[in-house]
N, C-alpha and C positions, 0 to 999 in steps of 0.2 A: 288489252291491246294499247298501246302505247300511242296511237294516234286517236285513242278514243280518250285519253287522259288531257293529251294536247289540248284538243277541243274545251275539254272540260275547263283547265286549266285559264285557256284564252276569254272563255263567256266568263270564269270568274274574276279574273278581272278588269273585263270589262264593266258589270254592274258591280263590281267592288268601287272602281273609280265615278261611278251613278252613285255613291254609297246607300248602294244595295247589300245587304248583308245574305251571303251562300252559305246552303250547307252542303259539304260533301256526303254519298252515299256510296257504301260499298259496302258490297255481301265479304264477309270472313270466314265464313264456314256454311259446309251443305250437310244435311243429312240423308241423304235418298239420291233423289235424281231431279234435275232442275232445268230448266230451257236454256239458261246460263248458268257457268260455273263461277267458284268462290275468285275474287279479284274484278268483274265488270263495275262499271263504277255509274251512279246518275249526282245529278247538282241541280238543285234546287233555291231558286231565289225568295227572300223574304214575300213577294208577290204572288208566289204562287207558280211560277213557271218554272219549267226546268228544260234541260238536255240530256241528253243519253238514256239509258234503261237498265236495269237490272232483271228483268225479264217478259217476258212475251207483253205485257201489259194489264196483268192482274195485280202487280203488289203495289205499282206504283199509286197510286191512288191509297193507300194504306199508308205509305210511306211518307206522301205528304202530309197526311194528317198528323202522323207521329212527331213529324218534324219540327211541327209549330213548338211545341215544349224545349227543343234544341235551338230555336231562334230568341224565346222567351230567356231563358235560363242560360243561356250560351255555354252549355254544356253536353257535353258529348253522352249518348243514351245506345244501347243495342235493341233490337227488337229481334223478336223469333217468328216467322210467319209460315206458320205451319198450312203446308197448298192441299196437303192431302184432307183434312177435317173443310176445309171452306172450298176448295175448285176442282177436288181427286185429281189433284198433281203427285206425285209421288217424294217429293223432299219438303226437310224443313229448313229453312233457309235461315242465318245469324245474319243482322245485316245493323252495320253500323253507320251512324248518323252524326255528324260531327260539324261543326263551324269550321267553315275554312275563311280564310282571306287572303286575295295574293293582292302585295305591294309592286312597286315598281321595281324593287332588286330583285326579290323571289320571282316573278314573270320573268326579266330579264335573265337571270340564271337558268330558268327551267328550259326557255328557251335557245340558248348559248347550248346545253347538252344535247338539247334535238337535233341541233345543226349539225353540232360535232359527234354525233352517231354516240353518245354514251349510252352503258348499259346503266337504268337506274332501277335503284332496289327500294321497294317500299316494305313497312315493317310498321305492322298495328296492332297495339296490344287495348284488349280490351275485356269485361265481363259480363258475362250473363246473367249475373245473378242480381236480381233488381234492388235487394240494400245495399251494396258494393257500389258509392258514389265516386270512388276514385278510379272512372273512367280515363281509360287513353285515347291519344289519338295516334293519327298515321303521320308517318315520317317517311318523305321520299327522301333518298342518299345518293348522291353521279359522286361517286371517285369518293368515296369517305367521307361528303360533305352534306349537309344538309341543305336542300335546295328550298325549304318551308321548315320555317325556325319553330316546328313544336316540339315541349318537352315528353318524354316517354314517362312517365309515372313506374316505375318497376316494384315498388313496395307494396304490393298486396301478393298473398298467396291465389286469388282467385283469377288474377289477370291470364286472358290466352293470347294467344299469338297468333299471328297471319302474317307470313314471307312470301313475297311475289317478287319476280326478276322480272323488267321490262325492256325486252331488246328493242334496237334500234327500230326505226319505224323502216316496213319494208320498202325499197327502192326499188324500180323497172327501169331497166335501158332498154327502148325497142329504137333498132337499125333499120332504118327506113321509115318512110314517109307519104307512101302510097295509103289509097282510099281505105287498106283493110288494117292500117297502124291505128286510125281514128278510134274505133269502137274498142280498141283492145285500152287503149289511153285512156277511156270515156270509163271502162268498167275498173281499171283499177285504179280511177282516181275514186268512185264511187266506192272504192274497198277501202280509203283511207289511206293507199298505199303513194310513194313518192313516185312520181313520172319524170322520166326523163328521153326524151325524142332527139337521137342522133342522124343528123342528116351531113354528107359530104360538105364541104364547104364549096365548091363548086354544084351543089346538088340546086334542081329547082322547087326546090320545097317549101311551103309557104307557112309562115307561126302562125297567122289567123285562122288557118283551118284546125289547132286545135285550142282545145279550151285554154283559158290564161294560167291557170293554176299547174299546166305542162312546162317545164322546162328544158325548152328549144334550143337545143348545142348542135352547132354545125363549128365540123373540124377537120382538117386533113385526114386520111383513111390511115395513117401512119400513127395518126395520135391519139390512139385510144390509152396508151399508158396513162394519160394525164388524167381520167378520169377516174372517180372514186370507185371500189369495189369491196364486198365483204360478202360472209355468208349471210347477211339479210337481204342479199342484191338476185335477182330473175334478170336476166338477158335474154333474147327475143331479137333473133335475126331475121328481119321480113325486106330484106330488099328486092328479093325477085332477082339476084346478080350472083351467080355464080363466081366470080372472080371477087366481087366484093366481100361475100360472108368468106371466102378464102383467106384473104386479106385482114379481116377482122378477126378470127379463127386463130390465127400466126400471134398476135397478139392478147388475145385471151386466152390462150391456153398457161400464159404465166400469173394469169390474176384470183384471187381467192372469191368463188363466186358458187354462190347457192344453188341457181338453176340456169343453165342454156338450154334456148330451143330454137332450134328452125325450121322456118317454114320449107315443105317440099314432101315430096313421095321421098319412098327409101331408095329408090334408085339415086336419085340427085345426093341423097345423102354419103350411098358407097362411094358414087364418084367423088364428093366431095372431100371424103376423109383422105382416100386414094390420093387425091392434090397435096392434099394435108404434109401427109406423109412424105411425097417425095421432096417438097416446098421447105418442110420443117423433120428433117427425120428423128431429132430427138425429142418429140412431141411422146408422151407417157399415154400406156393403154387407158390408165385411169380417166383422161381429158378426153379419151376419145369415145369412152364409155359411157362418160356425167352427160352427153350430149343425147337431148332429145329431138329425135327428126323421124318420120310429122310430130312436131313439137302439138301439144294438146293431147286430152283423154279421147279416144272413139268413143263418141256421141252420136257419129255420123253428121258432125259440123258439114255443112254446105255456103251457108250465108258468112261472110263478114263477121256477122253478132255473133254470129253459132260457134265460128271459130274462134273468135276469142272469149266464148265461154269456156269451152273447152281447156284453151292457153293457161286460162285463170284457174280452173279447177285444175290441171296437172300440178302449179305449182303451187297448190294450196296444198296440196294432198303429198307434194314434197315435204312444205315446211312444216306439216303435223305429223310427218312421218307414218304417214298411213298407205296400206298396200290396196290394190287394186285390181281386179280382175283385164283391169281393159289391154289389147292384145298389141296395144303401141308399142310394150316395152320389148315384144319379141320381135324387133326390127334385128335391121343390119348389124353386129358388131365385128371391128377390126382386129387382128391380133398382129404386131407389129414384128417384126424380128429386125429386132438391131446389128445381127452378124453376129450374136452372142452364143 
């Protein structure tokens, strides 16, 4: 996850600049089954501290110890930690250990492609084989460029490989700004994900009520063009306004966007599409399809929290592309006739 690298990326340096010296960690290869897969990554400082995990909380403590030798020697080492002989976990996990250091152009760069939504590619060659001292390291790449100046060592026969794509970090626009936008904000900031809280610019909606890390855009109901969209982007229309999500609806059905959902029974949603329709008549079955209303998994949400668990879990389970028994998806659908 590409917001858990962020993170990573920021603590290191941060005590890079303390000059603290980090290592980075990341699992390369699984053999079985593991609590996390090959690509999560942890970072560990010369002190003894670290952020992130590579799994539940059994290896780390292993991995620290390993580490000390990589801070010593400032060389890059694999370790094998087989879960099934020491915890009866079922995989054995390659996990590579590496000296990272980020300067003030490498941060500013890694940073620069967060902003600008790039897809970055990292590529870590490395060996298992413990006489094999011409260890690699990882190389992250935005746009063919190296955003962290290490060299790839490729002259050994024994080197393997690990390619990981890291999309854009995902982004939430929720339309409205009522008591029940909070908890949905609150959990997918908790997910790592970007928030963004669209209120009218006439609206009375106040930025204090949510956390600071929300980014509060109030706009004309007309100007949602201006705003950024991609397939790593969820939309979330909770204004409680019929004539609003209408109005919003007119305008995103030309944007390139992951997941919509809105709040309401299915009834509010036929009529709504029904508006849709006569409002926008060249509006495609496809947009009118992608639209999920009651937006969220049947959980049986009731509370606030429960609903935007829910929210959270439909569109998680979009973007893993995993299917679902839950009976949401047998709502309303429209089938349009354009006179054809």
């Amino acid at each position: 996850m590409l917001h858990e690298l962020q993170y990573i990326v920021q603590q290191s340096y941060k005590w890079n600049t303390q000059n603290l010296k980090t290592v980075l960690v990341t699992v390369v290869a699984l053999d079985g089954s593991s609590y996390r897969k090959p690509g999560v990554r942890m970072l560990i400082s010369e002190e003894g501290d670290f952020v992130g995990a590579v799994s539940g909380g059994c290896v780390e403590n292993e991995i620290r110890r390993q580490s000390v030798d990589v801070f010593q020697s400032g060389l890059p080492k694999v370790i094998r930690y087989n879960g099934k002989l020491r915890l009866g976990c079922e995989g054995v996990l390659s996990i590579l250990i590496e000296p990272l250091h980020i300067d003030e152009n490498s941060y500013q760069g890694f940073q620069k492609a967060i902003e600008s939504r790039k897809v970055i590619e990292c590529y870590s060659l490395y060996s298992e084989n413990v006489l094999e001292m011409r260890y690699s390291q990882t190389r992250f790449i935005c746009d063919g460029v190296p955003l962290f100046s290490y060299d790839l060592s490729m002259d050994s026969p024994h080197l393997q490989s690990f390619h990981q794509t890291l999309l854009p970090i995902y982004q939430l626009y929720i339309f409205g700004v009522d008591h029940d936008a909070l908890p949905l904000a609150q959990f997918a900031l908790g997910n790592g994900w970007k928030v963004n809280v669209v209120d009218s610019i006439h609206g009375k909606g106040e930025v204090s009520l949510f956390p600071e890390e929300v980014n509060y855009i109030k706009i004309n109901e007309d100007e949602v063009s201006q705003l950024s969209f991609d397939h790593q982007t969820g939309v979330v229309l909770m204004t409680h306004n019929l004539i609003k999500d209408l109005h919003y609806l007119t305008q995103l059905q030309h944007q390139e966007i992951g997941y919509i959902g809105i709040l309401g029974a299915k009834k509010r949603k036929k009529k709504l599409l029904q508006h849709l329709e006569e409002f926008s008549p060249d509006v495609s079955n496809k947009f009118l399809e992608s639209i999920h209303s009651p937006c969220g998994l049947d959980i049986g949400a009731e509370t606030p929290q429960e609903i935007a668990i829910s929210i959270m879990a439909e569109i998680i389970q979009i973007q893993k592309n995993k299917k679902s028994d839950s009976t949401l998806d047998q709502d309303y659908h429209i089938t349009i006739n354009h006179g054809i």
